[in-house]
C-alpha positions as CSV (number, residue, x, y, z in Angstrom):
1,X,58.1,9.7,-7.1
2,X,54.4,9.7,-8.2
3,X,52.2,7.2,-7.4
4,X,51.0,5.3,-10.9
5,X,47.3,3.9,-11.0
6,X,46.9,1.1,-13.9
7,X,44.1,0.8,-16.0
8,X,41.2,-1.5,-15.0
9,X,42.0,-3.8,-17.7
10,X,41.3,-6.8,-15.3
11,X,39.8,-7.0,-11.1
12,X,43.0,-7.1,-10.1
13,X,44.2,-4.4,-12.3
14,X,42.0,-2.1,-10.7
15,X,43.4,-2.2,-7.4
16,X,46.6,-2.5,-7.9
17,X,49.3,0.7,-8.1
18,X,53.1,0.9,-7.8
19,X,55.5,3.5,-7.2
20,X,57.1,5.3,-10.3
21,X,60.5,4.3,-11.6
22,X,61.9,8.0,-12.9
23,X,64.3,8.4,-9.8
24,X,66.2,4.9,-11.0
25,X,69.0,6.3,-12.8
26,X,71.0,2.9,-13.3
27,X,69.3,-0.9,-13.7
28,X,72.0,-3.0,-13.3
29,X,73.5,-3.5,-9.8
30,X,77.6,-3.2,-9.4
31,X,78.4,-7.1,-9.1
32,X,81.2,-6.3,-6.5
33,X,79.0,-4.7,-4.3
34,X,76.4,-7.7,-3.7
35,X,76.2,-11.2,-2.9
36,X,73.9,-14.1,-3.2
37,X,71.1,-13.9,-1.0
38,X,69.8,-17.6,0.4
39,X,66.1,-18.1,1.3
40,X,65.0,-20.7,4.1
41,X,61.3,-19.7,3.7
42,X,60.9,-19.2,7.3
43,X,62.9,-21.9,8.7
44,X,65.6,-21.6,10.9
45,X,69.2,-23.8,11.5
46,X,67.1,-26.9,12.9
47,X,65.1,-26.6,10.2
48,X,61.6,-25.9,11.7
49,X,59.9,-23.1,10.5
50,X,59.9,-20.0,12.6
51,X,58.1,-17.7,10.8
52,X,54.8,-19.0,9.1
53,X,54.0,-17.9,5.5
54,X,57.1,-18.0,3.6
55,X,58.4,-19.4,0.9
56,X,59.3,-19.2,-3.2
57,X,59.0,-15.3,-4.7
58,X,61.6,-13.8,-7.6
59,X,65.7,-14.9,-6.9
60,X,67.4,-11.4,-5.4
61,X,70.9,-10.7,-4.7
62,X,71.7,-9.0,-1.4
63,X,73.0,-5.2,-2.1
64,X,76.0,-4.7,0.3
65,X,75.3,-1.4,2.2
66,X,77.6,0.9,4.0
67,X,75.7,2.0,7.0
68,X,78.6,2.9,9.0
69,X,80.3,4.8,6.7
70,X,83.4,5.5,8.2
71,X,85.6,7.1,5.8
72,X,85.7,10.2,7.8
73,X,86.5,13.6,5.7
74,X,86.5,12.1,2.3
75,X,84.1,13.4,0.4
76,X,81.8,11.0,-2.2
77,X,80.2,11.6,-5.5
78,X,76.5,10.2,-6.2
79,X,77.1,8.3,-8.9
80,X,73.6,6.8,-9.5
81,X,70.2,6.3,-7.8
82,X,69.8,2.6,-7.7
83,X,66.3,0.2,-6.8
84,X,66.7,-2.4,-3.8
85,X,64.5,-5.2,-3.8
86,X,65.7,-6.4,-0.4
87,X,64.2,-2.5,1.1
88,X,61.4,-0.2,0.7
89,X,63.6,2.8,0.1
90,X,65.9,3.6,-2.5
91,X,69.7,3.2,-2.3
92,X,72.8,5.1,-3.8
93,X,76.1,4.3,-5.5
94,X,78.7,7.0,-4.4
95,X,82.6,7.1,-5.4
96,X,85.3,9.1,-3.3
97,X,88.0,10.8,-4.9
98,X,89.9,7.8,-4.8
99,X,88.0,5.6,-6.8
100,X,86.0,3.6,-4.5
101,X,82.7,2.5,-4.9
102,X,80.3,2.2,-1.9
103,X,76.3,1.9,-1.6
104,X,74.3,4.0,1.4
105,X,71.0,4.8,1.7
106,X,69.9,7.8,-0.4
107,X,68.0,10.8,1.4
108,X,65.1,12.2,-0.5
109,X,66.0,14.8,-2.7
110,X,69.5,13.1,-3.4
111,X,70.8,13.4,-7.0
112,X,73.7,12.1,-9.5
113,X,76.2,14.3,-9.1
114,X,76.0,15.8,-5.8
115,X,78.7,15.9,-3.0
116,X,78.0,14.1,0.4
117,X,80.9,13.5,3.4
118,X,80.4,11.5,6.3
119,X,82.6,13.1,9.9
120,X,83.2,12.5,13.6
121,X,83.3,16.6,13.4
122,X,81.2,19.1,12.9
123,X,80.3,19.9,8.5
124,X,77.3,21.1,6.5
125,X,73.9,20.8,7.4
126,X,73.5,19.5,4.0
127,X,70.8,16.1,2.9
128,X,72.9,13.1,2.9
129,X,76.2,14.5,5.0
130,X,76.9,12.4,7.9
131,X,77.9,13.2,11.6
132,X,77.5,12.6,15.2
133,X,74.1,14.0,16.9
134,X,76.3,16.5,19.2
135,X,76.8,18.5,15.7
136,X,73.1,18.5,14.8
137,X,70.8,21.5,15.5
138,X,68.1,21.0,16.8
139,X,64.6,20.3,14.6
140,X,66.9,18.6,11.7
141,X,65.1,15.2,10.0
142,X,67.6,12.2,10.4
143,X,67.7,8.9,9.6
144,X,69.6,6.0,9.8
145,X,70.4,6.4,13.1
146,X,73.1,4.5,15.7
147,X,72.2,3.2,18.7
148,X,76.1,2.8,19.8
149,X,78.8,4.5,18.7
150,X,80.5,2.8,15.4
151,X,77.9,0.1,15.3
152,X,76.4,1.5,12.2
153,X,72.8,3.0,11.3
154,X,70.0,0.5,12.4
155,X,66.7,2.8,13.1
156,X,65.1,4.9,11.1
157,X,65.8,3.1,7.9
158,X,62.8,2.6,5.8
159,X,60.8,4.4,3.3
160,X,60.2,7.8,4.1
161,X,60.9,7.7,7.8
162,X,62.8,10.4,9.8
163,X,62.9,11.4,12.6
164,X,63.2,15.0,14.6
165,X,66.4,16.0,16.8
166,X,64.3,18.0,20.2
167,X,67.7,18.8,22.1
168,X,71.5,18.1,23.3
169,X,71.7,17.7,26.6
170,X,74.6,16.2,28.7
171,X,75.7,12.7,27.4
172,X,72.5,12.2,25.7
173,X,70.4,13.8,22.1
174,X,66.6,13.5,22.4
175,X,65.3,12.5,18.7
176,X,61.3,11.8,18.4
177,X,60.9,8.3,16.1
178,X,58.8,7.9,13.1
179,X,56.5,6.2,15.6
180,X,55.8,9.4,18.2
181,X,58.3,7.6,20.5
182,X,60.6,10.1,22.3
183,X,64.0,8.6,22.8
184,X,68.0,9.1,24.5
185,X,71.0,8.0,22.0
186,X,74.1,8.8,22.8
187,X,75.5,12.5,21.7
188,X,78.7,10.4,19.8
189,X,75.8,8.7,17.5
190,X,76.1,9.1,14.1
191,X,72.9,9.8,11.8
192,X,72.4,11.1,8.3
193,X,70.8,14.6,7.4
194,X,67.8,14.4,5.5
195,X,64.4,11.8,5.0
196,X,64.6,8.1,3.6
197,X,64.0,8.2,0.0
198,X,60.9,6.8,-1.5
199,X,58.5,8.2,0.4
200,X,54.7,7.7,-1.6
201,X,56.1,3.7,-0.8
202,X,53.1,3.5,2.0
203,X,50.6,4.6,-0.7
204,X,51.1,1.4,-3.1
205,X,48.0,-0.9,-2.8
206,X,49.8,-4.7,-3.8
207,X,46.6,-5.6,-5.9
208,X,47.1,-9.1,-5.8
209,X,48.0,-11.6,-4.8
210,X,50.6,-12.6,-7.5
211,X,52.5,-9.8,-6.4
212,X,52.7,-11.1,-2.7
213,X,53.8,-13.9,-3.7
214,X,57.0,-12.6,-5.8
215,X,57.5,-11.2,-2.5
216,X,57.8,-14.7,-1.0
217,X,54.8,-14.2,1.0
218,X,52.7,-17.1,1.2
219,X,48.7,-17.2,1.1
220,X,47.7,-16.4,5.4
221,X,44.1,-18.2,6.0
222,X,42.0,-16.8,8.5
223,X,41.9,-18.5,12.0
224,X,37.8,-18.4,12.1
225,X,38.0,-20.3,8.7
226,X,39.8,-23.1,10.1
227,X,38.2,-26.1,12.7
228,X,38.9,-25.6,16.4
229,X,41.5,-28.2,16.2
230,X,43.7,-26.1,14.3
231,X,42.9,-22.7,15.7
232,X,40.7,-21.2,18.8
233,X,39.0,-18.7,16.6
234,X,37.7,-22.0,14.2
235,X,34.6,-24.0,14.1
236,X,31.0,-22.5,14.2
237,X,28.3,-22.3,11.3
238,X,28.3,-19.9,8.9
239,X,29.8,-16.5,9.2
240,X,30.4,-16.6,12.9
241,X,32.5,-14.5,15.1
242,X,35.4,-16.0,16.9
243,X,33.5,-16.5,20.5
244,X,35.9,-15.2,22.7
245,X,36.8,-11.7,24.9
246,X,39.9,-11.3,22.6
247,X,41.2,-12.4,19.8
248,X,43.9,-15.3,19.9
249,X,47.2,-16.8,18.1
250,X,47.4,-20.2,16.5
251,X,48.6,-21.1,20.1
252,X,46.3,-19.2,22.5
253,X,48.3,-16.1,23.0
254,X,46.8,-12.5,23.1
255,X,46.9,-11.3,19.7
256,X,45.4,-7.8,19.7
257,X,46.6,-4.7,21.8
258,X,49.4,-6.2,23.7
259,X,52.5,-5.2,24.5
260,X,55.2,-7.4,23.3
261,X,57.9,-5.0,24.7
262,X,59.7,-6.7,28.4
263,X,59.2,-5.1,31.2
264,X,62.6,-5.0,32.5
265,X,64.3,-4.2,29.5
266,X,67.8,-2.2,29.8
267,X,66.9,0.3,27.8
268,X,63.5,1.6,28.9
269,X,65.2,3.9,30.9
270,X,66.6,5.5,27.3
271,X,62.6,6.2,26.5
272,X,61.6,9.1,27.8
273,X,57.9,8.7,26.0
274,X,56.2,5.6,24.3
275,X,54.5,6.0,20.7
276,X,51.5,6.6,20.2
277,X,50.2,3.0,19.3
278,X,52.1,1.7,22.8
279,X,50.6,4.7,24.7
280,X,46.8,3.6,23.6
């Protein structure tokens, strides 16, 4: 999908680019497969917001996703190439012989009409055929990745993102992320062949700040604009920098270069080497 550049019509026009539409096959979502999709703008059960800078953007419908896909040995049609708003990738409406419609994730390079099947066995190394990591050579892209058995893809599920398969050994497959991270999942993991879909997504530039907003992203003002009251990095004259070793949350924390990762976290012992921003 290439990358279109508008015409500098306006300022805003200049900067702003979005990701080509050809791949979109259908426009209309299938109303069984979604439901209605309820916004708290950042606020959780009691109310109090959570999560700062959100709020309002265009009314979606949540796109029902099969990331477990556990009709073993039936094989699926691609019936159409679909857009998401809820995800940076694209996804993709598939029918099994019996009539059945489903959405998954589409690999790059998926198209209408093609045959995927999802297995516990061993079947084609084929883009979009699904199986445990035991069955997978190694130096195959996967994605959408378990983490336990039957729980269903959860890593490696945004645009563009794969990751590599380095070796089977015992109980455990070696996969490198997206991030440089070098990880253990268990052998009986399931993970799909192939790359996300929609991979020029990191090369869109927003453009403006209308389109942030239809995001439901909320303006963020700096913390150096703001008085000290409100912010350790405020007060000062003029264009002043924030006075202090490092730079700070809203509530004093450490905001740059920290790890937010526990120390005694269960599975650290299923990381075998960090990525390369944690490693820094």
């Amino acid at each position: 999908m290439p990358i279109i550049v508008y015409k500098p019509t306006t300022s805003a026009r200049r900067r702003t680019s979005i990701v080509s539409f050809s791949d979109i096959t259908k426009s209309e979502p299938e109303k069984k497969l979604t439901i209605t999709r309820k916004t708290f703008a950042g606020r959780n059960k009691s109310g109090k917001i959570t999560v700062r800078h959100r709020g309002g953007g265009a009314k979606r419908r949540i796109r029902l996703v099969d990331f477990k896909r556990l009709r073993f040995n039936q094989p699926a049609a691609v019936v159409a190439v679909e857009y998401d708003p809820n995800r940076s990738s694209r996804i993709a409406l598939i029918q099994y012989e019996d009539g059945q419609l489903s959405y998954i994730l589409t690999a790059d390079g998926i198209k209408v009409g093609d045959k995927i099947v999802s297995s516990d066995e061993k079947v084609a190394i084929k883009i979009g055929n699904r199986m445990p990591l035991e069955f997978i050579p190694a130096g195959i892209n996967v994605y959408n990745v378990e983490l336990n058995p039957g729980q269903g893809g959860v890593m490696v599920r945004s645009a563009g993102a794969s990751a590599i398969i380095q070796a089977v050994e015992g109980k455990f497959a070696q996969l490198k992320m997206p991030s440089g991270e070098i990880r253990l999942f268990k052998k009986e993991c399931s993970a799909t062949i192939g790359q996300v879909s929609n991979p020029d997504h990191r090369l869109v530039r927003i453009g403006k700040a209308g389109r942030q907003r239809h995001k439901g992203i909320r303006p963020t003002v700096r913390g150096k604009a703001m008085n000290p009251c409100d912010h350790p990095h405020g007060g000062g004259e003029g264009r002043h920098p924030i006075g202090m070793r490092y730079p700070k949350t809203k509530w004093g924390k450490h905001a740059l270069g920290v790890k937010t990762r526990k120390k005694k976290k269960w599975s650290n012992k299923m990381i075998i080497q960090r990525s390369r921003k944690e490693s820094n």
